[in-house]
N, CA, C and O atoms as a GROMACS GRO file, in nm:
protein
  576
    1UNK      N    1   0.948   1.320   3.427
    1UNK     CA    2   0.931   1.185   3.373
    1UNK      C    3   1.064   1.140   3.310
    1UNK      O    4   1.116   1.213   3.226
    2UNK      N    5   1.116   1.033   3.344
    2UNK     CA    6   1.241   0.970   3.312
    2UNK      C    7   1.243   0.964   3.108
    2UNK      O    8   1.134   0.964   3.050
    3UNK      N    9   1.313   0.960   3.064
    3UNK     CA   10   1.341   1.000   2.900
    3UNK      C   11   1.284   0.879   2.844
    3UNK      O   12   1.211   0.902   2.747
    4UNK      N   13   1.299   0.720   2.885
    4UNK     CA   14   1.237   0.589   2.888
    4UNK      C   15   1.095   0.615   2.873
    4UNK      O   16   1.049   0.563   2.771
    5UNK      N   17   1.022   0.672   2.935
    5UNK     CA   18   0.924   0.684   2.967
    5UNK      C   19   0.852   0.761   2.873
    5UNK      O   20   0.740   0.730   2.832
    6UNK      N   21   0.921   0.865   2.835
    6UNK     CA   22   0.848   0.983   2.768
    6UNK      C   23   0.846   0.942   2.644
    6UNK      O   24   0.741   0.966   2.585
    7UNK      N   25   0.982   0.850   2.544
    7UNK     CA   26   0.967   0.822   2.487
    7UNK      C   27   0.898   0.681   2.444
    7UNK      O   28   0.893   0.643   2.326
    8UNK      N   29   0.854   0.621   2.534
    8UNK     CA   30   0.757   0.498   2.524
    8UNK      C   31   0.621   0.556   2.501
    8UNK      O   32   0.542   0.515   2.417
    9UNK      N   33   0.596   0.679   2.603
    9UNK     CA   34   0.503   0.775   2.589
    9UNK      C   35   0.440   0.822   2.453
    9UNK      O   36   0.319   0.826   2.430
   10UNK      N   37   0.542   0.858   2.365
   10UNK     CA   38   0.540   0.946   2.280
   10UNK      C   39   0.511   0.838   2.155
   10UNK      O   40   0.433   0.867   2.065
   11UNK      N   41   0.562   0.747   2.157
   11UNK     CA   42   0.530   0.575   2.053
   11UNK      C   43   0.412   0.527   2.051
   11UNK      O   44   0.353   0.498   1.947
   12UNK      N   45   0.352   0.509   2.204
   12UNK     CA   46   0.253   0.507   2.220
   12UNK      C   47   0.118   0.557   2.174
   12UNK      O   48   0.022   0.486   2.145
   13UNK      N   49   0.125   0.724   2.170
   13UNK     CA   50   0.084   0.810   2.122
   13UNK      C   51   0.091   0.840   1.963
   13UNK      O   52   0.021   0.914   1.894
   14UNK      N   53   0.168   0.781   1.939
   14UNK     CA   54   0.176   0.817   1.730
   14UNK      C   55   0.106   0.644   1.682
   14UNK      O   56   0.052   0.621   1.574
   15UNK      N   57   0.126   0.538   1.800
   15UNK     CA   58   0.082   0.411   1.766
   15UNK      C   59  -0.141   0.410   1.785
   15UNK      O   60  -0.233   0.337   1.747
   16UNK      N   61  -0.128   0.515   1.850
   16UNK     CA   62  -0.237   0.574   1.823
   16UNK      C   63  -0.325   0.643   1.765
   16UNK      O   64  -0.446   0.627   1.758
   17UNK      N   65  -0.242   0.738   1.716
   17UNK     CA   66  -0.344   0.802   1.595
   17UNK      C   67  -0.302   0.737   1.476
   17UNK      O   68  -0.355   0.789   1.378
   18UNK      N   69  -0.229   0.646   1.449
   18UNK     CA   70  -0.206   0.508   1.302
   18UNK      C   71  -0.326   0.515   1.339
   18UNK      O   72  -0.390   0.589   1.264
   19UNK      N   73  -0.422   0.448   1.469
   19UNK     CA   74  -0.453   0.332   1.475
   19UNK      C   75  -0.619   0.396   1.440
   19UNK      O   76  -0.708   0.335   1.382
   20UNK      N   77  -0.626   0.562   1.504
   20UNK     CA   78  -0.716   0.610   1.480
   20UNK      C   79  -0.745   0.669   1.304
   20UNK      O   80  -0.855   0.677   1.249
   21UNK      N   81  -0.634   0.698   1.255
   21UNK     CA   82  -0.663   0.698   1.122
   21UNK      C   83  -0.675   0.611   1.023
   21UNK      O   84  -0.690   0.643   0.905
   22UNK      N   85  -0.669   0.468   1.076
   22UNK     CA   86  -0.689   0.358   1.016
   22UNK      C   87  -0.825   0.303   1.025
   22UNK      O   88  -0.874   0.213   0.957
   23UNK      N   89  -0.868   0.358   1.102
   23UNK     CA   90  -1.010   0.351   1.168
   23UNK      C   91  -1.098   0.431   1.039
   23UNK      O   92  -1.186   0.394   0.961
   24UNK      N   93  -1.039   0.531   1.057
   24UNK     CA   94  -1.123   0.633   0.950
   24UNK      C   95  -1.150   0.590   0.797
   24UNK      O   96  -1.251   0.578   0.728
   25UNK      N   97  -0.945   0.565   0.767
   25UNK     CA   98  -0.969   0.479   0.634
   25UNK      C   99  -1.064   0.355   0.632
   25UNK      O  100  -1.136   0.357   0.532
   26UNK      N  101  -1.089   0.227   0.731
   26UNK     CA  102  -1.185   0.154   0.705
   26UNK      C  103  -1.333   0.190   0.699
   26UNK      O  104  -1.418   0.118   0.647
   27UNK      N  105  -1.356   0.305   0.753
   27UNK     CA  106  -1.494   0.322   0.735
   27UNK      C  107  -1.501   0.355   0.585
   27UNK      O  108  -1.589   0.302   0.517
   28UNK      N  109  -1.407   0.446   0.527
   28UNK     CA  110  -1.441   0.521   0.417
   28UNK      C  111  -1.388   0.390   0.292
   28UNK      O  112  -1.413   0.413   0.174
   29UNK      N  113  -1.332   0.290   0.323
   29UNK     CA  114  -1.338   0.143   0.237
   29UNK      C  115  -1.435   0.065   0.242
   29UNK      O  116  -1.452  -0.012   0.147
   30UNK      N  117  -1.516   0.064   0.342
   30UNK     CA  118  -1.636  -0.028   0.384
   30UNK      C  119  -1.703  -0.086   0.296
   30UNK      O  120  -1.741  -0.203   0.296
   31UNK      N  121  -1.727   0.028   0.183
   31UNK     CA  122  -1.795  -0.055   0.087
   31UNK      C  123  -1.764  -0.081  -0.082
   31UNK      O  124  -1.824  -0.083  -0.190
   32UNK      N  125  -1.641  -0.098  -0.029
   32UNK     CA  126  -1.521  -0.064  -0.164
   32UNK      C  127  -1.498  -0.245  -0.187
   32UNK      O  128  -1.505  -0.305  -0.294
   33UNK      N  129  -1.474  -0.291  -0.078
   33UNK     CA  130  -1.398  -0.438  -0.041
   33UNK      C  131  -1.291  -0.455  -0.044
   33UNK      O  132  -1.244  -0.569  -0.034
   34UNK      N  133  -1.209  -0.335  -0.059
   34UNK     CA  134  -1.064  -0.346  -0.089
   34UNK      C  135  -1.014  -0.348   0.124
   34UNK      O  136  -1.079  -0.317   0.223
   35UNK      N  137  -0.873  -0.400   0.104
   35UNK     CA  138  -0.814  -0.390   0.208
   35UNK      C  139  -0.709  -0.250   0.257
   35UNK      O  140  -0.691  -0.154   0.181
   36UNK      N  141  -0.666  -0.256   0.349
   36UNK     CA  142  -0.590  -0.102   0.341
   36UNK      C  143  -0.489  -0.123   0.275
   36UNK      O  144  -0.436  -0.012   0.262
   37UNK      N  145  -0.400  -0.234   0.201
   37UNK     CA  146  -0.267  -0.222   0.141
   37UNK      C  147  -0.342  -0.204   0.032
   37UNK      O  148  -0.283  -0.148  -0.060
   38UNK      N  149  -0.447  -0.233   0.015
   38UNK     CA  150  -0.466  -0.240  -0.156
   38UNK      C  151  -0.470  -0.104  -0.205
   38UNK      O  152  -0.405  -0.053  -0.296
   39UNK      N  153  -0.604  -0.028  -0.089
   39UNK     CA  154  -0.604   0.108  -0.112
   39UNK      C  155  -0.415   0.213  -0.098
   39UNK      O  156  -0.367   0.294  -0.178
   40UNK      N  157  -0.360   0.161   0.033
   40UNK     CA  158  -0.254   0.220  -0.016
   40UNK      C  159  -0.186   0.214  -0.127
   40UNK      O  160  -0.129   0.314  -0.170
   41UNK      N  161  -0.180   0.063  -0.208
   41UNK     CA  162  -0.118   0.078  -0.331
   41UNK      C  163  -0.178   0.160  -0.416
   41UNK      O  164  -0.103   0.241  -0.472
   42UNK      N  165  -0.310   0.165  -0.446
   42UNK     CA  166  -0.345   0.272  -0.495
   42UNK      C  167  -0.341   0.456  -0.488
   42UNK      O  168  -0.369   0.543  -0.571
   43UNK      N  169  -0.282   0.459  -0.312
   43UNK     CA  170  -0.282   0.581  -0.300
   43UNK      C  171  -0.160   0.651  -0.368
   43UNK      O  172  -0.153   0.762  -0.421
   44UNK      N  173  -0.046   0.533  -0.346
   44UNK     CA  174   0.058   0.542  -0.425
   44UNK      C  175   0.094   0.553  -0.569
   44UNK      O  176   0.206   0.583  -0.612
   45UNK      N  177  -0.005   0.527  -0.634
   45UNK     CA  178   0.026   0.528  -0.746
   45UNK      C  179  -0.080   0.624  -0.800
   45UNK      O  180  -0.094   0.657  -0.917
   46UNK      N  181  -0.139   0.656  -0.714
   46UNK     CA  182  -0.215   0.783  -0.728
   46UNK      C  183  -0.108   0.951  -0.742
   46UNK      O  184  -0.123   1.056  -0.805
   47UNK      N  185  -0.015   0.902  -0.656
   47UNK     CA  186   0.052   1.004  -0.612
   47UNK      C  187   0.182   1.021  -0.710
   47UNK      O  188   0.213   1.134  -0.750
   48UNK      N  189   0.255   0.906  -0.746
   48UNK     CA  190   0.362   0.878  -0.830
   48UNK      C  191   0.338   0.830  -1.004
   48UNK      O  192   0.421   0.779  -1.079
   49UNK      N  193   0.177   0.872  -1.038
   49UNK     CA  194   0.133   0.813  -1.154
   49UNK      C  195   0.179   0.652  -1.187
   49UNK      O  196   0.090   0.572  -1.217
   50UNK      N  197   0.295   0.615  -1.181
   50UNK     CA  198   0.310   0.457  -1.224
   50UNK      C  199   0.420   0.431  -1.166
   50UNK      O  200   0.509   0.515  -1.162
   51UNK      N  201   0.434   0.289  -1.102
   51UNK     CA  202   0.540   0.236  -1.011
   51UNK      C  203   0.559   0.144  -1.069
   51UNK      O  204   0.486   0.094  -1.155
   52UNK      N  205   0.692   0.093  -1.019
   52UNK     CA  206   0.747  -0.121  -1.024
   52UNK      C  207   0.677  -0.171  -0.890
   52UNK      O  208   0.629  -0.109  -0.795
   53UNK      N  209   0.687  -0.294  -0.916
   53UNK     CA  210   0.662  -0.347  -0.829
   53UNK      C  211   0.777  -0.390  -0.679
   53UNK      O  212   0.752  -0.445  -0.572
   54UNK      N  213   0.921  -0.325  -0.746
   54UNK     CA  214   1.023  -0.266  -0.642
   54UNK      C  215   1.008  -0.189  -0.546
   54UNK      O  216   1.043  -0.190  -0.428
   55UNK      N  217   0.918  -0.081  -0.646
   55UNK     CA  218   0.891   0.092  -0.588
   55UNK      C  219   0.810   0.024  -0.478
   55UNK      O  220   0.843   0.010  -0.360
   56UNK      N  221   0.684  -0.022  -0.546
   56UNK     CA  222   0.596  -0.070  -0.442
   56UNK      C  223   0.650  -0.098  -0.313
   56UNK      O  224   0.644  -0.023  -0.216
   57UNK      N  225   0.705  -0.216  -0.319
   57UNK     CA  226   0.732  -0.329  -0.200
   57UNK      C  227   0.846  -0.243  -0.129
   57UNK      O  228   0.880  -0.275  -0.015
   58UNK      N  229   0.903  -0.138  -0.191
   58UNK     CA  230   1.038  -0.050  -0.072
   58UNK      C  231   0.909   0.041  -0.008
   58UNK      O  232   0.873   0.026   0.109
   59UNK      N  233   0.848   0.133  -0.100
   59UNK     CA  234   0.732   0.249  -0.004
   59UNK      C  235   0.652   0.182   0.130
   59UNK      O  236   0.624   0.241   0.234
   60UNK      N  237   0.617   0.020   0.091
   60UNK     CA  238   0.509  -0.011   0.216
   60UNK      C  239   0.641  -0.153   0.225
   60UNK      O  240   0.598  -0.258   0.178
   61UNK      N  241   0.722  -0.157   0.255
   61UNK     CA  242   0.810  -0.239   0.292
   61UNK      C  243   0.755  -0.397   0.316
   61UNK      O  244   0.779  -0.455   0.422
   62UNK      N  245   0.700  -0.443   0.236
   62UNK     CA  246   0.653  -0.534   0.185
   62UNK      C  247   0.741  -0.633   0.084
   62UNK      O  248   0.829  -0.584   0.013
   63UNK      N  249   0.716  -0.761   0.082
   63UNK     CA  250   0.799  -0.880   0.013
   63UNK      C  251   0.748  -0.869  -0.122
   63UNK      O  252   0.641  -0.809  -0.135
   64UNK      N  253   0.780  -0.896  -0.182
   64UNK     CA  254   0.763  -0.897  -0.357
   64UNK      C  255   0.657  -0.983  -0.371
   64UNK      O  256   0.564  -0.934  -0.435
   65UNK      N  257   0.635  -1.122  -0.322
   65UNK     CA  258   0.568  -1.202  -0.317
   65UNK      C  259   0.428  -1.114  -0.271
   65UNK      O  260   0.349  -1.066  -0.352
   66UNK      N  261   0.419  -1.107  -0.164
   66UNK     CA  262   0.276  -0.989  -0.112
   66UNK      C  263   0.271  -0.930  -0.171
   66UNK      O  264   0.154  -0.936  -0.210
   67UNK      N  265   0.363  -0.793  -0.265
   67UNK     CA  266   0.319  -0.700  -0.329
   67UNK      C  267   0.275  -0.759  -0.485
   67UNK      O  268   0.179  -0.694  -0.527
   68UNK      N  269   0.309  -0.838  -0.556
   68UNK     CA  270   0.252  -0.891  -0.631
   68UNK      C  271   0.104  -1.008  -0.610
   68UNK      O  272   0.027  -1.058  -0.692
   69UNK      N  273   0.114  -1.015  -0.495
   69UNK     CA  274  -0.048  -1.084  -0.516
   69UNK      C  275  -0.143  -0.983  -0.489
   69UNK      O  276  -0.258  -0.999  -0.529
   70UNK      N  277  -0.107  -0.869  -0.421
   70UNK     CA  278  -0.197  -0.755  -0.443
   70UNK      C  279  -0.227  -0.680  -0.562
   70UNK      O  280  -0.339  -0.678  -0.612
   71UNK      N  281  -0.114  -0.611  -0.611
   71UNK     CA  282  -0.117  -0.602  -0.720
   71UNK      C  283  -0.260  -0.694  -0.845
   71UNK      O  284  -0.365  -0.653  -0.896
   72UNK      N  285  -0.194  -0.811  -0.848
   72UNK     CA  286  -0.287  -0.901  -0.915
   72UNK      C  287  -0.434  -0.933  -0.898
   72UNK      O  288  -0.518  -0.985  -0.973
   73UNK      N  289  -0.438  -0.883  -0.766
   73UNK     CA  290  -0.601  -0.855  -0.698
   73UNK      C  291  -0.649  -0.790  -0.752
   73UNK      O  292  -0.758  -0.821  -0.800
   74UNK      N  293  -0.565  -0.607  -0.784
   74UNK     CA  294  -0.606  -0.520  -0.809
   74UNK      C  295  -0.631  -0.492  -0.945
   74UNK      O  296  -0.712  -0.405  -0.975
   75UNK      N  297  -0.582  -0.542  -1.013
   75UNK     CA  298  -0.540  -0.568  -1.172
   75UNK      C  299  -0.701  -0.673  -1.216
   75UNK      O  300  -0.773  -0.646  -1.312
   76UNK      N  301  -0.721  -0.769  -1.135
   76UNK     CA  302  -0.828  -0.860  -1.139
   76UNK      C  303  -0.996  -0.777  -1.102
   76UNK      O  304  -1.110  -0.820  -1.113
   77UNK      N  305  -0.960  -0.690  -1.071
   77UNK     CA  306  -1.088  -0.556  -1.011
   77UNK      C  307  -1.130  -0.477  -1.094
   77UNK      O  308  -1.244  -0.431  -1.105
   78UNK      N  309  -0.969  -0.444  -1.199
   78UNK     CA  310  -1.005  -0.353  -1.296
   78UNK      C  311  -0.931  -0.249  -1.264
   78UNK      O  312  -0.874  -0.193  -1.357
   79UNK      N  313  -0.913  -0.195  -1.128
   79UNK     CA  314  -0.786  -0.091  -1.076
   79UNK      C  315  -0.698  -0.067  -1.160
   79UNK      O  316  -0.713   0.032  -1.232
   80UNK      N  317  -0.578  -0.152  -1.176
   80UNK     CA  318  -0.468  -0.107  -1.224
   80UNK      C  319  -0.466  -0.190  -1.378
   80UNK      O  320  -0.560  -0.249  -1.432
   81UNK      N  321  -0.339  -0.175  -1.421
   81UNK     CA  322  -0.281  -0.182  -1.535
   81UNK      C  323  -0.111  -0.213  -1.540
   81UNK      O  324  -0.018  -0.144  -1.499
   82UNK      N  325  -0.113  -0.321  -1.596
   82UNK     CA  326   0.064  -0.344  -1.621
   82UNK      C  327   0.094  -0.308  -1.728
   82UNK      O  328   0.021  -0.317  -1.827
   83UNK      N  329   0.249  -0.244  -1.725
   83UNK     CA  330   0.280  -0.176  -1.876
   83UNK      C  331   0.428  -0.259  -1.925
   83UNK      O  332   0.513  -0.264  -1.836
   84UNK      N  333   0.451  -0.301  -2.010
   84UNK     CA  334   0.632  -0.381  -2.042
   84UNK      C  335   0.676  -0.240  -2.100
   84UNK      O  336   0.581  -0.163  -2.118
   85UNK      N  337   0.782  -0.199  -2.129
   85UNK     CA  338   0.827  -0.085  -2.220
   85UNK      C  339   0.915  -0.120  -2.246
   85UNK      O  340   0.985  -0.172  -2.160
   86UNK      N  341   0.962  -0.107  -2.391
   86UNK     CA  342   1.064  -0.124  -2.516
   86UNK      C  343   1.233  -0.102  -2.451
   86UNK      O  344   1.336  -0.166  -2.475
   87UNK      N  345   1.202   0.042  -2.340
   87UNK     CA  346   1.314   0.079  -2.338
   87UNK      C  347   1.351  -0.009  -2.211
   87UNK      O  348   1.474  -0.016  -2.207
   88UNK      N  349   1.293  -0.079  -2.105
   88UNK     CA  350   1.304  -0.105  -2.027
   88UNK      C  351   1.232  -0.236  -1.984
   88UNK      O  352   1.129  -0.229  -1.918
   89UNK      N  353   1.288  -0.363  -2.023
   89UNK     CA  354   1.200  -0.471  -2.032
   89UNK      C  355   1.219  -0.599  -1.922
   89UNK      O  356   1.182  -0.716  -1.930
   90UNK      N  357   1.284  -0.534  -1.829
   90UNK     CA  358   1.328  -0.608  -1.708
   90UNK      C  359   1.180  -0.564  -1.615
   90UNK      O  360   1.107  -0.642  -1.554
   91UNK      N  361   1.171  -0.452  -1.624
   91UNK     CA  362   1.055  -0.423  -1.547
   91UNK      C  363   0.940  -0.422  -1.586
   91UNK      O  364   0.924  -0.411  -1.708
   92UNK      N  365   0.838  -0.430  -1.511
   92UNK     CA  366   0.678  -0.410  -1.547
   92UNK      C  367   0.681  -0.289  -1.431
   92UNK      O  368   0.739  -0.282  -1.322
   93UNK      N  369   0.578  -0.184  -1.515
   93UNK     CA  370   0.517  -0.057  -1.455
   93UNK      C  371   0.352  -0.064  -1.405
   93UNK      O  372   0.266  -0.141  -1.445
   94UNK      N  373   0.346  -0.001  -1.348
   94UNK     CA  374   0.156  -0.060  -1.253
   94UNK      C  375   0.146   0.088  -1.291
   94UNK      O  376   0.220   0.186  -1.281
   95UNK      N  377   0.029   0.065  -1.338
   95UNK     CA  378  -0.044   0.210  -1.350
   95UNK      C  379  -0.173   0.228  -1.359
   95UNK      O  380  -0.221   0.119  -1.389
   96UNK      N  381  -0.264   0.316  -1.349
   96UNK     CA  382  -0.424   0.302  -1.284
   96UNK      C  383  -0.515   0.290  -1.445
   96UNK      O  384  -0.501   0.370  -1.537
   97UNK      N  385  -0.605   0.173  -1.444
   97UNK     CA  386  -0.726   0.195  -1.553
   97UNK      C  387  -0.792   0.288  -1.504
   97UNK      O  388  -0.749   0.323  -1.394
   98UNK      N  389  -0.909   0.361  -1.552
   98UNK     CA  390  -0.991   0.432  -1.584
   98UNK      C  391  -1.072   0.402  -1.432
   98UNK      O  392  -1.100   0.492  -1.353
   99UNK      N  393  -1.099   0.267  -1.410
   99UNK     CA  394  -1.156   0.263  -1.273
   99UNK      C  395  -1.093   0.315  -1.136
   99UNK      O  396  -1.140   0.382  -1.045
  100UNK      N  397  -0.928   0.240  -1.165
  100UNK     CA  398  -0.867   0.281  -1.044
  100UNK      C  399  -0.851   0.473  -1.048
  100UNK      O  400  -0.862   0.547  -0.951
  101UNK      N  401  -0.830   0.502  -1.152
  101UNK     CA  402  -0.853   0.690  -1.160
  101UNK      C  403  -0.970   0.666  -1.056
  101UNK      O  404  -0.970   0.578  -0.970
  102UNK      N  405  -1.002   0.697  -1.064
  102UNK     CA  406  -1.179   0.759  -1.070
  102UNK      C  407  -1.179   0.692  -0.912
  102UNK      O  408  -1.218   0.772  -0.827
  103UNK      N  409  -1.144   0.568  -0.866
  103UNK     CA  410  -1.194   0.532  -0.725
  103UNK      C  411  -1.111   0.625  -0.654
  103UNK      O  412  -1.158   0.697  -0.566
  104UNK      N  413  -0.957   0.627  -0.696
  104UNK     CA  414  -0.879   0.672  -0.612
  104UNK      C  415  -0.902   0.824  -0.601
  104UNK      O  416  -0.881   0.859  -0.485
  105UNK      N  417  -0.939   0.932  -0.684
  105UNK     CA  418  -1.025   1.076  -0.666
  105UNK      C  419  -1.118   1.050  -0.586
  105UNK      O  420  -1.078   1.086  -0.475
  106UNK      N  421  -1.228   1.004  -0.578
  106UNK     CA  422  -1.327   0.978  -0.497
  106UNK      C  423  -1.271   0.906  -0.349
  106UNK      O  424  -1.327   0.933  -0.243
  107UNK      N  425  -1.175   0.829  -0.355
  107UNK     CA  426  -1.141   0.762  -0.174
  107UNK      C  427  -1.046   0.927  -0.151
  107UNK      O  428  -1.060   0.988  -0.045
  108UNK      N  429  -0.974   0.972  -0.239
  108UNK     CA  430  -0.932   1.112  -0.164
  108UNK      C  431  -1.003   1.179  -0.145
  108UNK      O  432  -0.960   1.234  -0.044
  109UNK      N  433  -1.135   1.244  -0.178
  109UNK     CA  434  -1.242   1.324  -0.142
  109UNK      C  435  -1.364   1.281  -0.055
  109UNK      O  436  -1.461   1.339  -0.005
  110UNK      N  437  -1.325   1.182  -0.058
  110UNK     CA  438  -1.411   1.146   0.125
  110UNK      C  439  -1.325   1.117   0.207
  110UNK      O  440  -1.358   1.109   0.325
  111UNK      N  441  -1.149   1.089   0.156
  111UNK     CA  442  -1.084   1.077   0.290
  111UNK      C  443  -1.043   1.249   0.345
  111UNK      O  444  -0.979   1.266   0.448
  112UNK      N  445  -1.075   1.323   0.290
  112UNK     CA  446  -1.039   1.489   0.293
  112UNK      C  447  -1.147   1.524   0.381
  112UNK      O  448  -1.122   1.578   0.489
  113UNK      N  449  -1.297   1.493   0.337
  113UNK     CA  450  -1.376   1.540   0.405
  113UNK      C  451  -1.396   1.475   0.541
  113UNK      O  452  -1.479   1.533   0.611
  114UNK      N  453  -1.324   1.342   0.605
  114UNK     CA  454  -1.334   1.278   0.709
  114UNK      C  455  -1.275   1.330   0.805
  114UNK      O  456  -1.321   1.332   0.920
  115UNK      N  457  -1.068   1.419   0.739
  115UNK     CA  458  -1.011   1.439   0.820
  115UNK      C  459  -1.056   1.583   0.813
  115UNK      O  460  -0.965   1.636   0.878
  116UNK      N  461  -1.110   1.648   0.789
  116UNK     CA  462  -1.132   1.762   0.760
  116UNK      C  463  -1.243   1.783   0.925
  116UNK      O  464  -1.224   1.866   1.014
  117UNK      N  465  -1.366   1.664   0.917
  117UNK     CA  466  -1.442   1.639   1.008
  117UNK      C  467  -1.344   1.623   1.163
  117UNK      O  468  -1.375   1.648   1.279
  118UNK      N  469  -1.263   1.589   1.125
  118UNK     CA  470  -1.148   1.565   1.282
  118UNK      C  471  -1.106   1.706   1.331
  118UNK      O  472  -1.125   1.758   1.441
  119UNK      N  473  -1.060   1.739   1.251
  119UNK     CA  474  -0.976   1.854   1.274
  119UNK      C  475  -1.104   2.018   1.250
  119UNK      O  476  -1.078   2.128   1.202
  120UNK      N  477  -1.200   1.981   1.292
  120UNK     CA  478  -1.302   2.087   1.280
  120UNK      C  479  -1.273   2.217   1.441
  120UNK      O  480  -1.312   2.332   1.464
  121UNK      N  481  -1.211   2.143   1.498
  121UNK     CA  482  -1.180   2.245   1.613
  121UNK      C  483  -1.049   2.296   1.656
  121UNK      O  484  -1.016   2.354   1.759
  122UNK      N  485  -0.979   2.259   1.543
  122UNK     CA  486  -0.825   2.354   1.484
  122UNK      C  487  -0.868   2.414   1.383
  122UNK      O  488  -0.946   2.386   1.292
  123UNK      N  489  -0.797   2.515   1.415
  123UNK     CA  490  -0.779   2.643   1.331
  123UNK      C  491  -0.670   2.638   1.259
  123UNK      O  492  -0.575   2.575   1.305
  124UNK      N  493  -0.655   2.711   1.112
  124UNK     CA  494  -0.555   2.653   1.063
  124UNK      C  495  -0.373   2.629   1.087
  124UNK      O  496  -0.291   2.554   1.034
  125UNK      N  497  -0.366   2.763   1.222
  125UNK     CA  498  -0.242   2.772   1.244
  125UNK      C  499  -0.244   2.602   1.374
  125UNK      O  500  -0.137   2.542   1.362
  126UNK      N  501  -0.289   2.569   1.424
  126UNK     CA  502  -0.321   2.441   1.477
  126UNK      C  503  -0.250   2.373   1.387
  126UNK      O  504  -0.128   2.352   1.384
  127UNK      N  505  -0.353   2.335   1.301
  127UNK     CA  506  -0.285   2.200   1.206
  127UNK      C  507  -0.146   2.223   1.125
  127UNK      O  508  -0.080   2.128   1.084
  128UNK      N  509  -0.105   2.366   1.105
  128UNK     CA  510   0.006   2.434   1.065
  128UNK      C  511   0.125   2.346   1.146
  128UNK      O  512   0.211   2.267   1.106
  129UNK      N  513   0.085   2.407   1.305
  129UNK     CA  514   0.184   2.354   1.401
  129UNK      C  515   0.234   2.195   1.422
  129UNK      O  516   0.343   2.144   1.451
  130UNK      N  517   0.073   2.130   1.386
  130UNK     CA  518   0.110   1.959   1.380
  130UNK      C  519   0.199   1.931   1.294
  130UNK      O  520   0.304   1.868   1.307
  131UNK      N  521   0.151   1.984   1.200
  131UNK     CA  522   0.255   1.936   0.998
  131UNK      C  523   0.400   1.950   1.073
  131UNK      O  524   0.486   1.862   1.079
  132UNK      N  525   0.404   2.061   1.121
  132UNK     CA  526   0.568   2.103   1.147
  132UNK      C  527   0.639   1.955   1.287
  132UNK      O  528   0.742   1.889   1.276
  133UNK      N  529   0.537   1.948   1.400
  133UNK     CA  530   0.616   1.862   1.461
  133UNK      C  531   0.626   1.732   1.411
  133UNK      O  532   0.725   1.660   1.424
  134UNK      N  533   0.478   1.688   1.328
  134UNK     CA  534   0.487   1.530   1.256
  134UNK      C  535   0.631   1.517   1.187
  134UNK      O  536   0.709   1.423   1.200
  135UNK      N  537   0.650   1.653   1.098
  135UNK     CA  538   0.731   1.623   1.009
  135UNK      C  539   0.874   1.674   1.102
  135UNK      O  540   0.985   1.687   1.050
  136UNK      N  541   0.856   1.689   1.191
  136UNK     CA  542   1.006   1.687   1.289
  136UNK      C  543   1.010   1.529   1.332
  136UNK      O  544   1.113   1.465   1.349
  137UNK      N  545   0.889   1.485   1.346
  137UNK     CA  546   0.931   1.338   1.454
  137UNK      C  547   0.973   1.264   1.360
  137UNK      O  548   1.065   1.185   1.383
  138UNK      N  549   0.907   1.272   1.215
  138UNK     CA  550   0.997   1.198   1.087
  138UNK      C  551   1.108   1.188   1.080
  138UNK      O  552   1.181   1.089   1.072
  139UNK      N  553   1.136   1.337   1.086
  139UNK     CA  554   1.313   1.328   1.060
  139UNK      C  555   1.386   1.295   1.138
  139UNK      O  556   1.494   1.257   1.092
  140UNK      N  557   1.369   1.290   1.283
  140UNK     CA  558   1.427   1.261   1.389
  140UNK      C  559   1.460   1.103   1.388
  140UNK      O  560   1.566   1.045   1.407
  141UNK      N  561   1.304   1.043   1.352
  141UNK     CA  562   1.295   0.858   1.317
  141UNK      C  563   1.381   0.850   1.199
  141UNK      O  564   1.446   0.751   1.167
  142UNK      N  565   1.376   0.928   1.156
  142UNK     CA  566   1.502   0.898   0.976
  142UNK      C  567   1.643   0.898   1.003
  142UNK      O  568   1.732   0.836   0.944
  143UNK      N  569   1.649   0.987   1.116
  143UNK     CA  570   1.773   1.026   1.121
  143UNK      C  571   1.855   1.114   1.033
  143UNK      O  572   1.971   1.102   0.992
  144UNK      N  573   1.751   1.218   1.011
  144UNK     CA  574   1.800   1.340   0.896
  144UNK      C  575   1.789   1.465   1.012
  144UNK      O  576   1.815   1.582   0.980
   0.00000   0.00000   0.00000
């Protein structure tokens, strides 16, 4: 197969399982009402305890404008929390209320048990081997 090919092939194929794990995340939002950026902002700040709204909009490469009306969605839900700080008053910090805790543990423990449900017919050196090429095709797309 010509290199054109394989690699249209291979785009194709990663534009696919996005598309299938996006699938998964909407089922497991279904009855949340949130959208998938919203939940990603939350996954993010799940992961990094508290962001700018810089951090934000560089991780999901998003306009300031979008990442702040989400934000403000989420803030309007009860999710998050804006912080000013003394030492640092150019910025506002996003960080999770008590609700957004608690949803975002719970959307990780049904999104664990979903992919967990996928991957029921790999064994662990299987999914071992994926981690290793995903995180090769990363670096390759990074150019590291």
């Amino acid at each position: 197969m010509e290199r054109k090919n394989k690699a249209f092939r291979a785009a194709m194929m990663i534009k696919e399982l996005y598309s299938k794990t996006t699938n998964i995340m909407s089922d497991n939002l279904k009855d949340s009402g949130l959208t998938h950026q919203q939940c990603m902002v939350l996954q993010l700040i799940a992961h990094k305890k508290e962001m700018t709204i810089t951090e934000l909009c560089k991780e999901m490469s998003l306009a300031k404008g979008t990442m702040s009306g989400i934000v403000q969605r989420l803030e309007k839900l009860g999710y998050l929390e804006k912080e000013k700080r003394e030492d640092d008053k150019r910025n506002t910090y996003i960080k999770f209320s008590e609700k957004g805790l608690e949803f975002a543990h719970n959307f990780k423990k049904n999104m664990s048990n979903s992919f967990e449900n996928i991957f029921v017919n790999c064994n662990d050196e299987d999914i071992d081997d994926m981690i290793v090429s995903l995180r090769n095709i990363l670096n390759k797309i990074e150019g590291n």
